[in-house]
N, C-alpha and C positions, 0 to 999 in steps of 0.2 A: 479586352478591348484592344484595338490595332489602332498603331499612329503609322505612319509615311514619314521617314529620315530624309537626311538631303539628297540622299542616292534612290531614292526610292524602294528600299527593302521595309517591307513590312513586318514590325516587330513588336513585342507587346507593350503595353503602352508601361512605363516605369523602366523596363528595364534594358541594363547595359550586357545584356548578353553577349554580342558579336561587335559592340561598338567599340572604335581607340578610344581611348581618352586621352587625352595632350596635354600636358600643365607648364608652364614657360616661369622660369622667375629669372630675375637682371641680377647681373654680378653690381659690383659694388667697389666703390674707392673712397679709401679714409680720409682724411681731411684735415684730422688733428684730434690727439688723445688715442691715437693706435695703441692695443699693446697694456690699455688699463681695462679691457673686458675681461681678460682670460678670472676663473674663479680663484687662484691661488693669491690675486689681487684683491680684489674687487670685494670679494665675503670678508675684509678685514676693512679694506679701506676705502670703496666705494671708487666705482672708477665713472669717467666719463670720456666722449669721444664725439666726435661727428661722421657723421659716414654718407654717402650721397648712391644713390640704386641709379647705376646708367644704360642704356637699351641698347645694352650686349647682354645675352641671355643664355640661362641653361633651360632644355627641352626634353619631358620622360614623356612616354606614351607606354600607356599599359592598355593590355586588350587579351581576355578570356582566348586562348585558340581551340580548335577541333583534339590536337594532339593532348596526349596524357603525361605532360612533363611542363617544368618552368624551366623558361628560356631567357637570361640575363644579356643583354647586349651592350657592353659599353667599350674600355677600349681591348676586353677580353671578352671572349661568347661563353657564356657557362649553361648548361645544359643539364638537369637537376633532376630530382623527381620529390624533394620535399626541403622545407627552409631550410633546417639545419644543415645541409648538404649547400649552401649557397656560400661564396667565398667574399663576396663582396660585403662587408660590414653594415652597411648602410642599410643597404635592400634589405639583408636577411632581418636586423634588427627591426627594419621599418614595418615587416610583415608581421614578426612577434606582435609588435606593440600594437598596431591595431586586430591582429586577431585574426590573419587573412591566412589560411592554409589551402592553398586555391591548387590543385595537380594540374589547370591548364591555364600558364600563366603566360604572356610573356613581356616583360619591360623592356625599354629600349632606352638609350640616354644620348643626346647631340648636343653638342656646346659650339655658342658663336666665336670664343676664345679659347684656346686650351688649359686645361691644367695646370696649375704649378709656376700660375703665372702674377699668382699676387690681386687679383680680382674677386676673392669669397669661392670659388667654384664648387668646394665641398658644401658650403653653406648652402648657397643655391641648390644643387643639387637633392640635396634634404630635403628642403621644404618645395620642391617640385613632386618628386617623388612622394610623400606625405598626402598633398591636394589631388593627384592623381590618384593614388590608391583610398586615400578618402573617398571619392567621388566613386570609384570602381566598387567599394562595399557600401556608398549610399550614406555613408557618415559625412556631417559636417562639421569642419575646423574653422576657425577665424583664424584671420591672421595671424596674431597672435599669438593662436592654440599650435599654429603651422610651425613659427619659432621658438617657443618654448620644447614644444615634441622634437623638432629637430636638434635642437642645442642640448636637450636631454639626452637622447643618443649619443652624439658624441663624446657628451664631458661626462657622462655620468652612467651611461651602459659601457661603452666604449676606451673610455679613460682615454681619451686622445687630448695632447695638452693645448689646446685651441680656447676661444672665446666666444661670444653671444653675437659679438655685431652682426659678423656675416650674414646669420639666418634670419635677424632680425630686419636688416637693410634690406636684405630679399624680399622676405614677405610684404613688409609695410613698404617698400618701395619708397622716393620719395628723397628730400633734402633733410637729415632731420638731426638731433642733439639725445642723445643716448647716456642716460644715468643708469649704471648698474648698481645697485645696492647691493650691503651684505645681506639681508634678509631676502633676496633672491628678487625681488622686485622689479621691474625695469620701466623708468619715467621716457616716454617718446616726448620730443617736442620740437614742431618744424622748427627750422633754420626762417628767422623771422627777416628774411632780405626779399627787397623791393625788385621786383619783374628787372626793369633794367639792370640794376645790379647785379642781378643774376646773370641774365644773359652777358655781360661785361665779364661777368668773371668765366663762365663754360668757355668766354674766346680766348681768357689769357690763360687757362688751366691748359695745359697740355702733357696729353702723356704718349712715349715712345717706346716701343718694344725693345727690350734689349736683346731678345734671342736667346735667354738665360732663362730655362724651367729648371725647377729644385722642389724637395719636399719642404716645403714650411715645418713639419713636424719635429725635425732635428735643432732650429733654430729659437722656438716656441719651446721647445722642450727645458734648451737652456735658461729662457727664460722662467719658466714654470719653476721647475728644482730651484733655481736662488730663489723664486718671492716663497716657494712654500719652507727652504730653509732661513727664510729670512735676512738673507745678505743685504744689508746697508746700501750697498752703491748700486745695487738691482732696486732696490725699495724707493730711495731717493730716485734715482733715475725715472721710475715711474710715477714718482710726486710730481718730478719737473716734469713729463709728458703729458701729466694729466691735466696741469695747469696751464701749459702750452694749447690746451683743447679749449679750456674756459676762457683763454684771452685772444684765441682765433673767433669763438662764439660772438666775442665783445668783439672785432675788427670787422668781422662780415656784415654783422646786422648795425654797423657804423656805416657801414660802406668802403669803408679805408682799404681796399684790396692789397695797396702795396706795404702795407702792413700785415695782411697777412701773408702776403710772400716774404717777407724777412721771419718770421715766425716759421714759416714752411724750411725755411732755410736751419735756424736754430733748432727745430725741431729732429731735424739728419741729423746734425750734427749729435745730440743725447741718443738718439735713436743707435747710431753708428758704435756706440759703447757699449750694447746690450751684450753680442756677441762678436766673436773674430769672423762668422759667416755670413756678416751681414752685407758686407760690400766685399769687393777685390779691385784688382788694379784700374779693369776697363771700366768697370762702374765708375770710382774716381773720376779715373780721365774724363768720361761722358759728362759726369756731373759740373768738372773744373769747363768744359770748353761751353754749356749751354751757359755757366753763371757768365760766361766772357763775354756772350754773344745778348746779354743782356736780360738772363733771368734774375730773379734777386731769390727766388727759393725754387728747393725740391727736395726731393725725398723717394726713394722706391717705396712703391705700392705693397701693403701687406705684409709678410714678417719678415721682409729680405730675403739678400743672397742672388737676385734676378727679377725676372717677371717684366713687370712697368715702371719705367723711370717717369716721376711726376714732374713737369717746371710751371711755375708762375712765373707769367712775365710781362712788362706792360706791354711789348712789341712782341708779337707773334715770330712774326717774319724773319728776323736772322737766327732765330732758336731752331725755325725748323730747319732753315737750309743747313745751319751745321749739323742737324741731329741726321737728315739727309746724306750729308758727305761721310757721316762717319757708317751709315748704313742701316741708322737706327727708322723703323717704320712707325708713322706716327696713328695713332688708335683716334678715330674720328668718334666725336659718342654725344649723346644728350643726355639729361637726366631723365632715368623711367620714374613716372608717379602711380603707374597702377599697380606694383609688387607682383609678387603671385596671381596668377589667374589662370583660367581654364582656356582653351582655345576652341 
């Protein structure tokens, strides 16, 4: 049996022969308790965080072509004729794991922000790619099934020393309170704050580009090796960030914003201890001239070293004109609630 597509090519009815398929999922910014996901934590001590999914998005389109090879596009072309020959970790693993040995492939990947910028993009990108090739072999993932399979690739095919939020913030989209247990478990639970509240807070949250990309993976690393050797002021440090996330949870759904910008603020400051690559000079400086100009907290987005500098502040306005003068561009965003989805 034939169905009629939006283009009008008739094809048979189920299947995705000659069609793209699109999968979109939104980066993502912490909020408090960054830093207690990764597993070298969390499987001992149980971590928690908040993390909120905002609509800047990563985009994979995967679509069967005529030719007899798999063609990877992202910010390199790779051009293949079987998984193992693929360079890209992610892809190749993604295709293992659900089974897909397809000779005419071809993936593509576009981001509304780049790389390396402190925003999840690996995470996203995972579980894009995931729903996308799901959807291309006809299987179906939940959400959830989407984060988990992504966050297993990484931590646990891959050994990359990262954590669950990202993929998780991705998929389920949303404002939410993330309990990682050691039994591998993970409790969701919205961020219980009142519509205006919220809206109040998305206007005094701001975040500015610093113009600073880095691998996360070198500074995440350090962190990794001390909690999995056990170092005391890595451990503690992560007690007090973890705690830092449970009494941000208590300040938001109070309403008390500018409490959690003093909290945003204490929170850089332990954060800034983790490693010697988490800040440098101009970071500083950018941070000392927004607190002047009347933020009472911030913090860089993700595992440091660059990307977004975050400020809470109850006046907008002279934060951003100095973030302006200094030439920092400010990232305009809302929070996404749909996660992962097909387009």
């Amino acid at each position: 049996m034939l169905w009629a597509n939006c283009l009008g090519m008739l094809v048979p009815e189920g299947s995705t022969t000659r069609l793209m398929i699109i999968a979109r999922s939104p980066l993502r910014i912490s909020l408090g308790g960054g830093g207690t996901d990764l597993p070298s934590y969390y499987r001992q001590y149980g971590g928690f965080l908040i993390a909120g999914a905002i609509n800047k998005h990563v985009y994979v389109s995967v679509h069967r072509t005529f030719e007899k090879r798999i063609l990877v596009r992202y910010s390199k072309i790779e051009q293949v004729s079987t998984n193992s020959e693929i360079r890209h970790p992610i892809v190749r693993e993604a295709l293992e794991l659900l089974g897909i040995r397809e000779p005419q492939l071809e993936i593509t990947t576009m981001a509304d922000i780049p790389a390396g910028t402190g925003l999840g993009s690996s995470g996203s990108f995972g579980v894009s790619l995931l729903k996308a090739l799901a959807r291309f072999s006809r299987k179906t993932l939940s959400q959830r099934e989407l984060a988990e399979m992504a966050s297993h690739i990484e931590i646990d095919i891959l050994r990359e020393p990262v954590g669950k939020q990202d993929q998780y913030a991705s998929a389920l989209g949303g404002v939410n309170c993330y309990e990682f247990r050691p039994d591998e478990s993970v409790v969701v639970t919205p961020l219980a704050v009142d519509e205006p509240v919220l809206v109040r807070f998305t206007q005094r949250l701001l975040l500015f580009c610093t113009g600073i990309t880095r691998e996360a993976s070198s500074i995440l690393k350090e962190q990794d090796d001390k909690s999995r050797a056990q170092s005391k002021e890595m451990i503690d440090n992560l007690h007090f960030i973890k705690n830092i996330g449970i009494e941000s949870k208590r300040t938001l759904e109070l309403g008390d914003l500018d409490a959690y910008g003093r909290l945003l603020d204490e929170h850089w400051q332990w954060k800034k201890k983790r490693s010697s690559k988490m800040t440098n000079s101009d970071i500083d400086r950018w941070y000392d001239i927004g607190r002047e100009h009347g933020a009472i907290g911030g913090k860089l987005i993700g595992a440091g070293g660059g990307g977004f500098l975050m400020f809470y502040t109850p006046d907008p306005t002279p934060v951003r004109r100095a973030m302006e003068a200094e030439g920092l561009m400010e990232l305009h965003y809302d929070f996404d609630y749909f996660g992962t989805t097909l387009l």
